[in-house]
ZALUM-222108 format. One record per residue: x, y, z of N, C-alpha, C in turn; residue number from 1; residue in three letters. Coordinates in nm, 2 decimals. Layout:
<rs>
r nX=X; nY=Y; nZ=Z; caX=X; caY=Y; caZ=Z; cX=X; cY=Y; cZ=Z; k=NUM; r=ALA;
...
</rs>
This chain:
<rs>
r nX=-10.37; nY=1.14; nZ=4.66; caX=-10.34; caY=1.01; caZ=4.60; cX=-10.36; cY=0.90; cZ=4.71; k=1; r=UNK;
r nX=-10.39; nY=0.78; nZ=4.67; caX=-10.42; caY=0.74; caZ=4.77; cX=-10.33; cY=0.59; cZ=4.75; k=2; r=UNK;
r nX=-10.29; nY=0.57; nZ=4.92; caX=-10.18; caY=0.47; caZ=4.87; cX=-10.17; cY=0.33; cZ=4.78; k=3; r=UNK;
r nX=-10.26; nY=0.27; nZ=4.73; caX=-10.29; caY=0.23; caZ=4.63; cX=-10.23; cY=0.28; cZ=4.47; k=4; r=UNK;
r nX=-10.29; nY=0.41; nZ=4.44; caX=-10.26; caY=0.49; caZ=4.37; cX=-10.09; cY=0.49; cZ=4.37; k=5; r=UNK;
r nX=-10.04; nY=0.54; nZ=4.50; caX=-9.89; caY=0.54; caZ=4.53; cX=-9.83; cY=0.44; cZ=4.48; k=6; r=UNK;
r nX=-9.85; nY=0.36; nZ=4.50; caX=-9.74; caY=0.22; caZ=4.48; cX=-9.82; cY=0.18; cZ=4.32; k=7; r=UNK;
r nX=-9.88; nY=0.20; nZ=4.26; caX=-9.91; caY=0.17; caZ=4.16; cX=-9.82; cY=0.26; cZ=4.05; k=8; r=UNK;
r nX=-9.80; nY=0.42; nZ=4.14; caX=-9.71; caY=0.52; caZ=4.02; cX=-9.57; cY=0.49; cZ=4.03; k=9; r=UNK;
r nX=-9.53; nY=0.42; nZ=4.21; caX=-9.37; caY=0.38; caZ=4.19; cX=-9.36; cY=0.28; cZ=4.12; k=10; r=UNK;
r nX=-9.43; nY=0.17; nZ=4.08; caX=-9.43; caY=0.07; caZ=3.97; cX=-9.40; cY=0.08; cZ=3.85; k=11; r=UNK;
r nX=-9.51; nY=0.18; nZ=3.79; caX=-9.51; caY=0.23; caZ=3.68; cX=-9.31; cY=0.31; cZ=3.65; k=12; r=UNK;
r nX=-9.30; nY=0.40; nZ=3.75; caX=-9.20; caY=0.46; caZ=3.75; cX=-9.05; cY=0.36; cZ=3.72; k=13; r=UNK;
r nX=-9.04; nY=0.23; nZ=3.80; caX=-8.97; caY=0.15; caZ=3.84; cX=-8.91; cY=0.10; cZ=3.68; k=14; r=UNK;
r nX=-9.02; nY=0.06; nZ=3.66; caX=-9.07; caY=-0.04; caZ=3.52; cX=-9.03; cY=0.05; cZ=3.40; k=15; r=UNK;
r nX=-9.05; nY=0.22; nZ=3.41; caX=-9.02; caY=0.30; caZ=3.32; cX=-8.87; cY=0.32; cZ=3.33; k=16; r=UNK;
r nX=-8.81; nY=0.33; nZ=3.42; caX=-8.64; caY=0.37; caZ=3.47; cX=-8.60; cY=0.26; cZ=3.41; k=17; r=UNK;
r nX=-8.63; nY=0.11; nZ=3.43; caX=-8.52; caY=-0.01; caZ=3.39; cX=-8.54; cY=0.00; cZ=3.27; k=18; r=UNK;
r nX=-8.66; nY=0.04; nZ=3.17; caX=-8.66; caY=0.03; caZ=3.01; cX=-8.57; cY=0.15; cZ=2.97; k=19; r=UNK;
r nX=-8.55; nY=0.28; nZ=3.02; caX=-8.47; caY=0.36; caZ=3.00; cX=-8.33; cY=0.32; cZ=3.03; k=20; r=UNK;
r nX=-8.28; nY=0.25; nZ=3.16; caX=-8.15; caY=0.24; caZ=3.17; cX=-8.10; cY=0.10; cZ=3.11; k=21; r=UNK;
r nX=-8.17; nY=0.03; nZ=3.04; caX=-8.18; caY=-0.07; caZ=2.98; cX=-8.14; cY=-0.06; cZ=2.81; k=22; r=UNK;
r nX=-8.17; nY=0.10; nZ=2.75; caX=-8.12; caY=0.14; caZ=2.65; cX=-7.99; cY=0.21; cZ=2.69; k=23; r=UNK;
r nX=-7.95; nY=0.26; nZ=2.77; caX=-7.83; caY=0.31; caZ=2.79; cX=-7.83; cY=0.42; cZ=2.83; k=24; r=UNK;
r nX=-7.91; nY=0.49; nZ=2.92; caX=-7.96; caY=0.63; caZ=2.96; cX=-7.98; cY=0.59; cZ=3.11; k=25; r=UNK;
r nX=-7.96; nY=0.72; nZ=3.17; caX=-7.98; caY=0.78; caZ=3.30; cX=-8.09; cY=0.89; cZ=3.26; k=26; r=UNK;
r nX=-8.19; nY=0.90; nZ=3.41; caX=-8.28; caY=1.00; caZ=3.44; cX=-8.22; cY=1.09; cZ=3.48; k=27; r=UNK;
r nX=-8.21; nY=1.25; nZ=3.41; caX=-8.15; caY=1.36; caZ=3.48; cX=-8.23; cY=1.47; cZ=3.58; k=28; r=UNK;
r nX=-8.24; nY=1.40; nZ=3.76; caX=-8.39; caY=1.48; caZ=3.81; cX=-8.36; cY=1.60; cZ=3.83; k=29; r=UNK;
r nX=-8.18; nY=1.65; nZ=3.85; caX=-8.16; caY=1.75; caZ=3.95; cX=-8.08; cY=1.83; cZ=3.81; k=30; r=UNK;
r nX=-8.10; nY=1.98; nZ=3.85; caX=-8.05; caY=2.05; caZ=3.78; cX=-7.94; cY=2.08; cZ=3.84; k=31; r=UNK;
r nX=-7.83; nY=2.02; nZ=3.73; caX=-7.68; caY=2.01; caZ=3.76; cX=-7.59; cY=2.09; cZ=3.68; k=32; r=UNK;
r nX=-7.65; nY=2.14; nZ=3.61; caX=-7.57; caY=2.25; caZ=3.52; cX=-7.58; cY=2.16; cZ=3.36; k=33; r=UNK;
r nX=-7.62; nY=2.06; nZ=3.38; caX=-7.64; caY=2.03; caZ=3.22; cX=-7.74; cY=2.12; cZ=3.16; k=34; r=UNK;
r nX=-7.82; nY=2.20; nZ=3.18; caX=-7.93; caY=2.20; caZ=3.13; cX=-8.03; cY=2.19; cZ=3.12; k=35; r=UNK;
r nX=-8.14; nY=2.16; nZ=3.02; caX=-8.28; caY=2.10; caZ=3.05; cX=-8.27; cY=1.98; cZ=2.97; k=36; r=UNK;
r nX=-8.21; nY=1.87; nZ=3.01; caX=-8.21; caY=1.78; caZ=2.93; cX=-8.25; cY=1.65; cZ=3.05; k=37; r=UNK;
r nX=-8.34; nY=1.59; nZ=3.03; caX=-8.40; caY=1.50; caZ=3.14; cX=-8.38; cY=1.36; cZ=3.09; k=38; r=UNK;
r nX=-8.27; nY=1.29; nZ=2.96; caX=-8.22; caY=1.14; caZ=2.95; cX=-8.08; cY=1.23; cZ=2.94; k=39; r=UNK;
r nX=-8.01; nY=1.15; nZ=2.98; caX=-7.87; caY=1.12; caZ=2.97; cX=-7.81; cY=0.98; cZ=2.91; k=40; r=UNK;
r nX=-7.71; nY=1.02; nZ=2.82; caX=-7.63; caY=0.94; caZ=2.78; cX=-7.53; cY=0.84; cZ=2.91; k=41; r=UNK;
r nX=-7.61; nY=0.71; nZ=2.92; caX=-7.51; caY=0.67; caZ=3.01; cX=-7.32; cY=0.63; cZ=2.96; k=42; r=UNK;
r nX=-7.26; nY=0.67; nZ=3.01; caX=-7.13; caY=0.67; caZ=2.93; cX=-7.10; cY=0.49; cZ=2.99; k=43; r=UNK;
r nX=-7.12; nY=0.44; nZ=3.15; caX=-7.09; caY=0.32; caZ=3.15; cX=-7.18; cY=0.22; cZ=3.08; k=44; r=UNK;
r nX=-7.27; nY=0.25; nZ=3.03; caX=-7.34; caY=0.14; caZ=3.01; cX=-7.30; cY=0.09; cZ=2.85; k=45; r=UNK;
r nX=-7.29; nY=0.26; nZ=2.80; caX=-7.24; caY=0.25; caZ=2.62; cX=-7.12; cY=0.20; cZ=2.62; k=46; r=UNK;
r nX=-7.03; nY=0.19; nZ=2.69; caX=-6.88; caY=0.17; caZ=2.66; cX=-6.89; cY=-0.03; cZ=2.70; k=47; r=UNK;
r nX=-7.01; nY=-0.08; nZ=2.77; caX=-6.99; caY=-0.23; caZ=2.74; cX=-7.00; cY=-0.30; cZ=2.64; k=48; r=UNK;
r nX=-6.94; nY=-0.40; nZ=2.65; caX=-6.94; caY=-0.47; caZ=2.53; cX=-7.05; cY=-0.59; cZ=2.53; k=49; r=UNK;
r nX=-7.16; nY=-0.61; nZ=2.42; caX=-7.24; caY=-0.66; caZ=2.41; cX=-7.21; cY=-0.76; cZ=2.30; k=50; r=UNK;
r nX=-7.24; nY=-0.89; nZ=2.34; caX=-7.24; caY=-1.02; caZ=2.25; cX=-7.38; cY=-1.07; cZ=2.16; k=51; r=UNK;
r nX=-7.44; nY=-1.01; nZ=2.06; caX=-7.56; caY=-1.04; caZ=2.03; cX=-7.55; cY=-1.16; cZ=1.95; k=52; r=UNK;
r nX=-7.61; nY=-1.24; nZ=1.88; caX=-7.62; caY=-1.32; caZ=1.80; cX=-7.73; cY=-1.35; cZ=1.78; k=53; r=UNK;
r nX=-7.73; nY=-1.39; nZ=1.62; caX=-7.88; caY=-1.46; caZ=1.54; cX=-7.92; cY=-1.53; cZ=1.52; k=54; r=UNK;
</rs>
């Protein structure tokens, strides 16, 4: 890969993580005893309180 290539996949990656933790999920990289489950429910992010309006 060439570093070009590199910094183009941590971008992509970057950009991918904040749309994920942006819905309320964590990336699960390490095998921790949950399983094979690679989104996690983020518990702090769900428990905020959100003000939407229309």
């Amino acid at each position: 890969m060439t570093a070009t290539d590199d910094w183009d996949a941590v971008g992509a990656r970057n950009l991918l993580e904040g749309i994920i933790q942006s819905s309320g999920y964590k990336i699960n990289y390490g095998r921790n005893g949950r399983g094979n489950r690679p989104l996690l429910k983020d518990d702090s992010i769900a428990k905020a309180k959100h003000n939407y309006t229309r």
